[in-house]
PyMOL Python script that loads the backbone (N, CA, C, O; Angstrom):
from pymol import cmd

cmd.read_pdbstr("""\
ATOM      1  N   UNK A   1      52.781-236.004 -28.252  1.00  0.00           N
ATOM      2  CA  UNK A   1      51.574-235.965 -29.074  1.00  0.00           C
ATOM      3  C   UNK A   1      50.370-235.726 -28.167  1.00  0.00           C
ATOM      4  O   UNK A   1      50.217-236.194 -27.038  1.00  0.00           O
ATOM      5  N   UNK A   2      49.506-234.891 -28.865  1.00  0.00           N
ATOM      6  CA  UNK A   2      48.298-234.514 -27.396  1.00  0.00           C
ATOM      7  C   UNK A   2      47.063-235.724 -27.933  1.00  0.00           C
ATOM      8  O   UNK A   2      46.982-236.501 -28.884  1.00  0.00           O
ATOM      9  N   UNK A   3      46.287-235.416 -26.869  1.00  0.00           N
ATOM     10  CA  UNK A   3      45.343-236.523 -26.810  1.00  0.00           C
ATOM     11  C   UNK A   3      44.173-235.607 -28.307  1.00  0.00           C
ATOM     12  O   UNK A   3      44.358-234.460 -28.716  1.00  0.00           O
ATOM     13  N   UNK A   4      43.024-236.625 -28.818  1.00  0.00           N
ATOM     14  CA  UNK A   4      41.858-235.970 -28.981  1.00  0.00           C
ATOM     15  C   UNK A   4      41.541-235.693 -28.053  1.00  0.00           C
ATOM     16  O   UNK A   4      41.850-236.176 -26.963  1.00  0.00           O
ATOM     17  N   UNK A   5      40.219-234.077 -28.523  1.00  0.00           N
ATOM     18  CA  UNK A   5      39.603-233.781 -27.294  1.00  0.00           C
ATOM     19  C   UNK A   5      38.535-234.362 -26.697  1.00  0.00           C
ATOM     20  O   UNK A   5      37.998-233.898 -25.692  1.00  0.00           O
ATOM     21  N   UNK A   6      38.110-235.594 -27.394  1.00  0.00           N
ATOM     22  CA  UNK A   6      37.231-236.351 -27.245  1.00  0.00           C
ATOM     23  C   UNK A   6      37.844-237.942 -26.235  1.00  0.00           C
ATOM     24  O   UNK A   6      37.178-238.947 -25.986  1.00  0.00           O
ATOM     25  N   UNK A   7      38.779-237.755 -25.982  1.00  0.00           N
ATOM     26  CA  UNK A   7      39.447-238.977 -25.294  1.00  0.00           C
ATOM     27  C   UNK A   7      40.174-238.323 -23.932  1.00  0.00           C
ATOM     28  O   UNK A   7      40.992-237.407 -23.848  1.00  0.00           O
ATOM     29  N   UNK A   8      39.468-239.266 -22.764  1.00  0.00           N
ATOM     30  CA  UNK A   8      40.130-238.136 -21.806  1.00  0.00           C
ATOM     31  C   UNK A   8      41.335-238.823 -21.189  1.00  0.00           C
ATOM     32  O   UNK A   8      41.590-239.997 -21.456  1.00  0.00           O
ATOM     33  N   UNK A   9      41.945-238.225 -20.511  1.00  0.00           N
ATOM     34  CA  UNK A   9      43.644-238.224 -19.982  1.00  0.00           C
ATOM     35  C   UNK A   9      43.710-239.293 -19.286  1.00  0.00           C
ATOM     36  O   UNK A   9      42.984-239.497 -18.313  1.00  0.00           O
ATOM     37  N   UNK A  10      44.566-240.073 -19.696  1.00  0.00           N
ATOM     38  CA  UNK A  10      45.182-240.959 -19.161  1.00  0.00           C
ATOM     39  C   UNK A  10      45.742-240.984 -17.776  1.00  0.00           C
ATOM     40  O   UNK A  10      45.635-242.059 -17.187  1.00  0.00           O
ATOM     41  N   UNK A  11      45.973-240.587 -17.526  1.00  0.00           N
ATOM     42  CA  UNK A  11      46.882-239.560 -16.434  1.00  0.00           C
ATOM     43  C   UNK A  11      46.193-239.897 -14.759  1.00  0.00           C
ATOM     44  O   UNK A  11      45.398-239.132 -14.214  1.00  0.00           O
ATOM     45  N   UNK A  12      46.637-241.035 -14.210  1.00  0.00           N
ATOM     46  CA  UNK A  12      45.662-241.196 -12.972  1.00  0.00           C
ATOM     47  C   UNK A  12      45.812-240.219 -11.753  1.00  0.00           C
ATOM     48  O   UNK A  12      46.764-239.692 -11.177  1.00  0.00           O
ATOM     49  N   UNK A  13      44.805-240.215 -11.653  1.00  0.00           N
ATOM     50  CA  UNK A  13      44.189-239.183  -9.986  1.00  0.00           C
ATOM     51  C   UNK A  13      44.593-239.976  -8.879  1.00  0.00           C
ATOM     52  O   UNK A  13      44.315-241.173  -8.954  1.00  0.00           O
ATOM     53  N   UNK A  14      45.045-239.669  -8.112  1.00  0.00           N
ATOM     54  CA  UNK A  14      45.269-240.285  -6.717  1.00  0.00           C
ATOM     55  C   UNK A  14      44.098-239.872  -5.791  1.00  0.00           C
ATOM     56  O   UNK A  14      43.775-238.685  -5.749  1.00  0.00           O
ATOM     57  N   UNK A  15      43.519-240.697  -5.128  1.00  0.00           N
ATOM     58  CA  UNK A  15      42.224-240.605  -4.123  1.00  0.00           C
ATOM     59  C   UNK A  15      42.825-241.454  -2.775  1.00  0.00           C
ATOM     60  O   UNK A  15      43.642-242.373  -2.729  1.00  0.00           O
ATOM     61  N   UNK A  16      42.112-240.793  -1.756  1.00  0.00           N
ATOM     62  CA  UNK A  16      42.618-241.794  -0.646  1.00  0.00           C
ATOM     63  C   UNK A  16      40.911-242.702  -0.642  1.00  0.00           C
ATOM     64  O   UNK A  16      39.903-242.416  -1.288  1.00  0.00           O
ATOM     65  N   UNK A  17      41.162-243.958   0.453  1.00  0.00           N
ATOM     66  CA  UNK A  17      40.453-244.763   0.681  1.00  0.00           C
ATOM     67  C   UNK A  17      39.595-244.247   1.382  1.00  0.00           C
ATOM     68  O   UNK A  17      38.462-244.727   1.396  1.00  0.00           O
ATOM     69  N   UNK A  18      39.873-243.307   2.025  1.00  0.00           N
ATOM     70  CA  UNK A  18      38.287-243.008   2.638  1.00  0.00           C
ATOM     71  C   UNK A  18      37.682-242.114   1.716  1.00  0.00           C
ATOM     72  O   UNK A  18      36.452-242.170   1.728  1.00  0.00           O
ATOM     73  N   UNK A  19      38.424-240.919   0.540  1.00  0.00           N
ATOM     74  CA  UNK A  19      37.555-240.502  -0.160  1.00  0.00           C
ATOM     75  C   UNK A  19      36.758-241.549  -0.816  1.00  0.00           C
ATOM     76  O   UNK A  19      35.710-241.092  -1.272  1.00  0.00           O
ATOM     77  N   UNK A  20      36.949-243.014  -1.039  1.00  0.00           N
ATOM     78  CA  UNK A  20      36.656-243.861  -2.233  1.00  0.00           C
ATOM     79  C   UNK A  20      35.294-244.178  -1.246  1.00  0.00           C
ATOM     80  O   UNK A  20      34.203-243.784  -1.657  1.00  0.00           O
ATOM     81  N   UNK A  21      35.358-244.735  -0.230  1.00  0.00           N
ATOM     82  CA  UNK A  21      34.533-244.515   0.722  1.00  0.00           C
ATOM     83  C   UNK A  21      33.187-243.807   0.577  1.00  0.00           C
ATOM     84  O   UNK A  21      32.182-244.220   0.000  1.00  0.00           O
ATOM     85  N   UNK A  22      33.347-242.844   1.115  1.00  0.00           N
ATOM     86  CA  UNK A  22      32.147-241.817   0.964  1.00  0.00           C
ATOM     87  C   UNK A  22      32.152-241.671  -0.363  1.00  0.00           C
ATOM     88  O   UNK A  22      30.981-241.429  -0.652  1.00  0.00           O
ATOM     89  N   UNK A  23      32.925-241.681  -1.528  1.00  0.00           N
ATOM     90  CA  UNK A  23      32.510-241.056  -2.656  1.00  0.00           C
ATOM     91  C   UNK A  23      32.011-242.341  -3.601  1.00  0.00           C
ATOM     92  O   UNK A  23      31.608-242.033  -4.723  1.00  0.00           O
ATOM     93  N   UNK A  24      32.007-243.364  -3.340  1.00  0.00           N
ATOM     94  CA  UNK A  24      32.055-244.538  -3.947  1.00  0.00           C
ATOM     95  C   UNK A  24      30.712-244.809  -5.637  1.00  0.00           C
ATOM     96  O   UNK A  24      30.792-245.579  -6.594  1.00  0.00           O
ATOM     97  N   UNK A  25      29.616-243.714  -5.246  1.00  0.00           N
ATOM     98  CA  UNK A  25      29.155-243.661  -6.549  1.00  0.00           C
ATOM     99  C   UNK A  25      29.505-242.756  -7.683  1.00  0.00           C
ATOM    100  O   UNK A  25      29.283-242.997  -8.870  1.00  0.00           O
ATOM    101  N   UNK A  26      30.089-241.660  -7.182  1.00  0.00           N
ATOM    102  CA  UNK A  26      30.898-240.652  -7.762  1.00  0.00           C
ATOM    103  C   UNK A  26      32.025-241.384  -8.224  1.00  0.00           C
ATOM    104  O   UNK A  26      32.156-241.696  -9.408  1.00  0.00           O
ATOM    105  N   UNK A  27      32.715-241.625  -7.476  1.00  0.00           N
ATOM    106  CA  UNK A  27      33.898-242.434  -8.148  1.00  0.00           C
ATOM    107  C   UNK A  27      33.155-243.986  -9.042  1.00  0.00           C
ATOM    108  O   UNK A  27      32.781-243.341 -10.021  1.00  0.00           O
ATOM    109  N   UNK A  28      32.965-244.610  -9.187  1.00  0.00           N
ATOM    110  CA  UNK A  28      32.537-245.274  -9.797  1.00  0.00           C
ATOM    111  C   UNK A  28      32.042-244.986 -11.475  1.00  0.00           C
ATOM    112  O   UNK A  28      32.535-245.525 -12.466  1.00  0.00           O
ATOM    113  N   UNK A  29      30.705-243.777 -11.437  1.00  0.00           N
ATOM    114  CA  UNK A  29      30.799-242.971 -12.883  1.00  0.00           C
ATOM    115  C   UNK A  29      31.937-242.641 -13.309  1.00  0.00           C
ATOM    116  O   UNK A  29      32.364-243.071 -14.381  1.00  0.00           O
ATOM    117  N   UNK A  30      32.676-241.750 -12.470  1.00  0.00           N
ATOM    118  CA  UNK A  30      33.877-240.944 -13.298  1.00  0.00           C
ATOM    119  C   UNK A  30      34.615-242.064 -13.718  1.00  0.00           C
ATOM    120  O   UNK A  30      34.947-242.016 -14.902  1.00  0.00           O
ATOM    121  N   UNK A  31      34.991-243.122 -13.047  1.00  0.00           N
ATOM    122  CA  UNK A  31      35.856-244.514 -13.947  1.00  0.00           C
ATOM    123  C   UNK A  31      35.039-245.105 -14.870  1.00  0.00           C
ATOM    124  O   UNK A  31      35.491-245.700 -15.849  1.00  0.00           O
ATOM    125  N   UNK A  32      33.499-244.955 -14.566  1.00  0.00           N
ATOM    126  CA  UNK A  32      33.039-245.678 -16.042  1.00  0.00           C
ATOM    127  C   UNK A  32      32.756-244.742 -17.144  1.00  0.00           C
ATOM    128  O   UNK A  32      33.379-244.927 -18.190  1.00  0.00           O
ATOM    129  N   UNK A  33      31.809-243.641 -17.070  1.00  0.00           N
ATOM    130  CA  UNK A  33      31.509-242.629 -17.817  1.00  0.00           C
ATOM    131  C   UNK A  33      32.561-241.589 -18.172  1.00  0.00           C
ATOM    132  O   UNK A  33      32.636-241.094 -19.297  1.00  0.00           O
ATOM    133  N   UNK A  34      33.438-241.252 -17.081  1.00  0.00           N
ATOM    134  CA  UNK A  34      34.569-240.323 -17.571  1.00  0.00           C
ATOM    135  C   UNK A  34      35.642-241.037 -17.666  1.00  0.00           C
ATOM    136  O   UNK A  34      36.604-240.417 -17.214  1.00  0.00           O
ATOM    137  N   UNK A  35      36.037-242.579 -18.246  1.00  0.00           N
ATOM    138  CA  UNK A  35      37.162-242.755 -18.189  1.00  0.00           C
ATOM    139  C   UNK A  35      37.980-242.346 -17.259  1.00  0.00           C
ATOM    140  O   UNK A  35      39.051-241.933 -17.704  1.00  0.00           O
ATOM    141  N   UNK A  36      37.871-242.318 -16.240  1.00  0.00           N
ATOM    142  CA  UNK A  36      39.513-241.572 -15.434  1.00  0.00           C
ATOM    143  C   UNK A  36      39.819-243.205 -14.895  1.00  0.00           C
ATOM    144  O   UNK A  36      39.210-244.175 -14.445  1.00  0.00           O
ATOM    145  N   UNK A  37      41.329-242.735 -15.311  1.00  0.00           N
ATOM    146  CA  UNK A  37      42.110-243.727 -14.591  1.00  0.00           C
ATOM    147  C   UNK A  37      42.228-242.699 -12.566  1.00  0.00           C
ATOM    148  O   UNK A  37      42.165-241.493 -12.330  1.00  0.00           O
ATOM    149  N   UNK A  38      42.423-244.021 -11.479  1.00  0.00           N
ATOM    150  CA  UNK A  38      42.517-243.829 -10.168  1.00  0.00           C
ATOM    151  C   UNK A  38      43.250-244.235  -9.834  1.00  0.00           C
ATOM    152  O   UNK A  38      43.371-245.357 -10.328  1.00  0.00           O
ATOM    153  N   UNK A  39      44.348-243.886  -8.835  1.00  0.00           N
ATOM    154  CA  UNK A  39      45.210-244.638  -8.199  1.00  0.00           C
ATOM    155  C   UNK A  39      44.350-244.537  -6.409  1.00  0.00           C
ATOM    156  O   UNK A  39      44.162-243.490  -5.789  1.00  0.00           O
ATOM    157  N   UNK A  40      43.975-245.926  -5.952  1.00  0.00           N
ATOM    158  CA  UNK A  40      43.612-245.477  -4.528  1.00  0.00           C
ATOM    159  C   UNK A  40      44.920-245.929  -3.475  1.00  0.00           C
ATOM    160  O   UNK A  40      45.565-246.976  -3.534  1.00  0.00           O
ATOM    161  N   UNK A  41      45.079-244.875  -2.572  1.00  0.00           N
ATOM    162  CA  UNK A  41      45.843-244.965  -1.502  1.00  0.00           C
ATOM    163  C   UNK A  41      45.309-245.125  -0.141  1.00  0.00           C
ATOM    164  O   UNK A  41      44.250-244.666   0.288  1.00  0.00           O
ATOM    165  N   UNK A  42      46.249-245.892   0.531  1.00  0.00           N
ATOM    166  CA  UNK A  42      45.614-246.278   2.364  1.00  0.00           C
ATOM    167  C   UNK A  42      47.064-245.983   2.924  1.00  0.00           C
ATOM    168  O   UNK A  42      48.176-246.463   2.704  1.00  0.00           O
ATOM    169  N   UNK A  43      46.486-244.813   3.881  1.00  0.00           N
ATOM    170  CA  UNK A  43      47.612-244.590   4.762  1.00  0.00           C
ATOM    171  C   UNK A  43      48.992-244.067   4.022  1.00  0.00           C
ATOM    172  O   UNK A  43      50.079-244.235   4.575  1.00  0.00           O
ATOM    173  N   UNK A  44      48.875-243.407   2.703  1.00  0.00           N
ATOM    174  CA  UNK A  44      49.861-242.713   2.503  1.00  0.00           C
ATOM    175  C   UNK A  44      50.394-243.798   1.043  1.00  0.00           C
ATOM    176  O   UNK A  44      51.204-243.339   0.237  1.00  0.00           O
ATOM    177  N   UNK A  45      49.811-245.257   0.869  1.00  0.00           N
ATOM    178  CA  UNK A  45      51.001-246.150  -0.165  1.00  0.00           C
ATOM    179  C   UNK A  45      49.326-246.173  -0.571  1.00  0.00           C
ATOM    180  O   UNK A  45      48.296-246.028   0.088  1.00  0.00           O
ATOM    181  N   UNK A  46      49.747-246.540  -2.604  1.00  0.00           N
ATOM    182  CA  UNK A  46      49.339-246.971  -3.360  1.00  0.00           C
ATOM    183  C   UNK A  46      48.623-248.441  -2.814  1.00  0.00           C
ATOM    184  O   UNK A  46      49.405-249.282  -2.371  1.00  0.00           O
ATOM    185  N   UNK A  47      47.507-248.688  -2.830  1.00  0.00           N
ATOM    186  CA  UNK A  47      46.675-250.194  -2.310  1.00  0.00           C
ATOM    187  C   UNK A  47      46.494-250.821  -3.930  1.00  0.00           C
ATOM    188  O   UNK A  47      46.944-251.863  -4.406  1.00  0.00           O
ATOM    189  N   UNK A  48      45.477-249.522  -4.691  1.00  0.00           N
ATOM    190  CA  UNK A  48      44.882-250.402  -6.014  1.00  0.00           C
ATOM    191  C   UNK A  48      44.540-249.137  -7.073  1.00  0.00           C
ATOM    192  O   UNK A  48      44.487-247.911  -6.982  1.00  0.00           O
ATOM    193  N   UNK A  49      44.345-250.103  -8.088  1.00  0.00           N
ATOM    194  CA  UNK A  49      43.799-248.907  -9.328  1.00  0.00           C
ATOM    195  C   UNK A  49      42.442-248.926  -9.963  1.00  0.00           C
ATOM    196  O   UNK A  49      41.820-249.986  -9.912  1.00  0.00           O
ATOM    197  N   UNK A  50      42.059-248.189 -10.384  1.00  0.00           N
ATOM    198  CA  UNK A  50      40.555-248.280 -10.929  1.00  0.00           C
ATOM    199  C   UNK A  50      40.482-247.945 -12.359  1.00  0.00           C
ATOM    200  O   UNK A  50      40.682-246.763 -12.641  1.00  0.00           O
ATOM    201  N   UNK A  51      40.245-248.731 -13.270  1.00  0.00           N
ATOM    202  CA  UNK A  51      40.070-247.865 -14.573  1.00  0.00           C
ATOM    203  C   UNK A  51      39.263-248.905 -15.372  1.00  0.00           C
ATOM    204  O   UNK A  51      39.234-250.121 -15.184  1.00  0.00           O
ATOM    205  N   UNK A  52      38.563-248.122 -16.373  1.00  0.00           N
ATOM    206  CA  UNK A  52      37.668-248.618 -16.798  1.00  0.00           C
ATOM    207  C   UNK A  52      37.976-250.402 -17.163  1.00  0.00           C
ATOM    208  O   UNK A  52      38.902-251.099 -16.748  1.00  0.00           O
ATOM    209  N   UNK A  53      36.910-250.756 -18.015  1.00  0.00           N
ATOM    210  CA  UNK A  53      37.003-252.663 -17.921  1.00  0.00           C
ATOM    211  C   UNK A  53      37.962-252.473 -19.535  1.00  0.00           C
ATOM    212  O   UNK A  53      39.093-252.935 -19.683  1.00  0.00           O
ATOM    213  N   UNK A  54      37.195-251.700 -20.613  1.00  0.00           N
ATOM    214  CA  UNK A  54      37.967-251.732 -21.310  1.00  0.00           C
ATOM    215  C   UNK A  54      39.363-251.218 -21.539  1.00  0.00           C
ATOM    216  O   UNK A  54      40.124-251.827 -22.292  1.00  0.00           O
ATOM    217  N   UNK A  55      39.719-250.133 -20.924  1.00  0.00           N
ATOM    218  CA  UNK A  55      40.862-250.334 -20.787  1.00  0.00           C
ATOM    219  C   UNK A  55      41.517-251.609 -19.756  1.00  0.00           C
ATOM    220  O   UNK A  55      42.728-251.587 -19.979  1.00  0.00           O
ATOM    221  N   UNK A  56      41.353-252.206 -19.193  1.00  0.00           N
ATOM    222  CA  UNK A  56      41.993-253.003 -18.162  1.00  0.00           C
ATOM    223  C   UNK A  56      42.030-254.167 -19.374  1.00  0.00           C
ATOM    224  O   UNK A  56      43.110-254.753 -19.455  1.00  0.00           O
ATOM    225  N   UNK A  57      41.166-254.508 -20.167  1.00  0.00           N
ATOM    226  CA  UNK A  57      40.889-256.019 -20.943  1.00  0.00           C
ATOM    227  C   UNK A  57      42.083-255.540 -22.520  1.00  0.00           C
ATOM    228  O   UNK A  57      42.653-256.314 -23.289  1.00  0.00           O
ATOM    229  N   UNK A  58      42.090-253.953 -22.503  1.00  0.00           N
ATOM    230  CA  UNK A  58      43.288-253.563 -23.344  1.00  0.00           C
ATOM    231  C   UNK A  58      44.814-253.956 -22.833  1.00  0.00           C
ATOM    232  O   UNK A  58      45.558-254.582 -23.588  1.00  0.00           O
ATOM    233  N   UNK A  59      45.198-253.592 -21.636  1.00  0.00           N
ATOM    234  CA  UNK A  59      46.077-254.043 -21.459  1.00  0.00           C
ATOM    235  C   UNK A  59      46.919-255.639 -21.191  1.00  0.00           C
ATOM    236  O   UNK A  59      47.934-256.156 -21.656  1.00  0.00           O
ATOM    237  N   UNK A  60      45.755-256.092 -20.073  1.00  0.00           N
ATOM    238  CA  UNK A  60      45.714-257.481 -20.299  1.00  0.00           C
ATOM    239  C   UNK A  60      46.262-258.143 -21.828  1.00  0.00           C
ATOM    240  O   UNK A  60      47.258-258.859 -21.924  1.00  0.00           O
ATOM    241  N   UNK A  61      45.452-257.767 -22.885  1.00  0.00           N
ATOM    242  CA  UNK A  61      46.018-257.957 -23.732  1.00  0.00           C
ATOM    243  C   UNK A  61      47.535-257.841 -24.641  1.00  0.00           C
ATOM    244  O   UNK A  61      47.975-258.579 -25.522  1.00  0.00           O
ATOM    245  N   UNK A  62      48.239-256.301 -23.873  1.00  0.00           N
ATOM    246  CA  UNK A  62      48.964-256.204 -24.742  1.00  0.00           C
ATOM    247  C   UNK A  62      50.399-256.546 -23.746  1.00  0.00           C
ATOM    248  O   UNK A  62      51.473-255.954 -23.850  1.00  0.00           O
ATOM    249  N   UNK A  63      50.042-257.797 -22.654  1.00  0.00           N
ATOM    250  CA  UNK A  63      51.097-258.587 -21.766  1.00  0.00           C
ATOM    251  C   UNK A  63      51.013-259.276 -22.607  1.00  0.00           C
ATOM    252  O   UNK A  63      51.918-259.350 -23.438  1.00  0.00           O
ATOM    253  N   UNK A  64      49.743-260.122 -22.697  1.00  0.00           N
ATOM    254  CA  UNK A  64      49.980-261.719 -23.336  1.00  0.00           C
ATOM    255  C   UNK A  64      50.733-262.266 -24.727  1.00  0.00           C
ATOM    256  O   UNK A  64      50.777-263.471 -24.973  1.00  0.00           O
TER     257      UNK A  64
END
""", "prot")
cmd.dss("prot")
cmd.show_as("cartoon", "prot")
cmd.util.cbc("prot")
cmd.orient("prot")
């Protein structure tokens, strides 16, 4: 099933830690304003993820 075109992709970006680094206000909008989910990497492995609050307080929810 495709997304609306008004809802953007789920689908996380992989960034390394030093892009997060230097890019850290850029990245920051695009997780709040563009929704993008992030996967950040150090040294090649997955460290952490970034995605918006409401999605994060969505899922949270749908553990409990």
């Amino acid at each position: 099933m495709s997304q609306p075109a008004n809802q953007p992709d789920p689908t996380p970006e992989t960034i390394s830690s030093t892009q997060l680094q230097r890019n850290i206000g850029d990245t920051l909008r695009r997780v709040f304003k563009d929704k993008q989910h992030l996967i950040v990497e150090r040294d090649g492995l997955p460290v952490l993820v970034m995605l918006p609050i409401a999605d994060y307080e969505a899922l949270k929810r749908s553990v409990e």
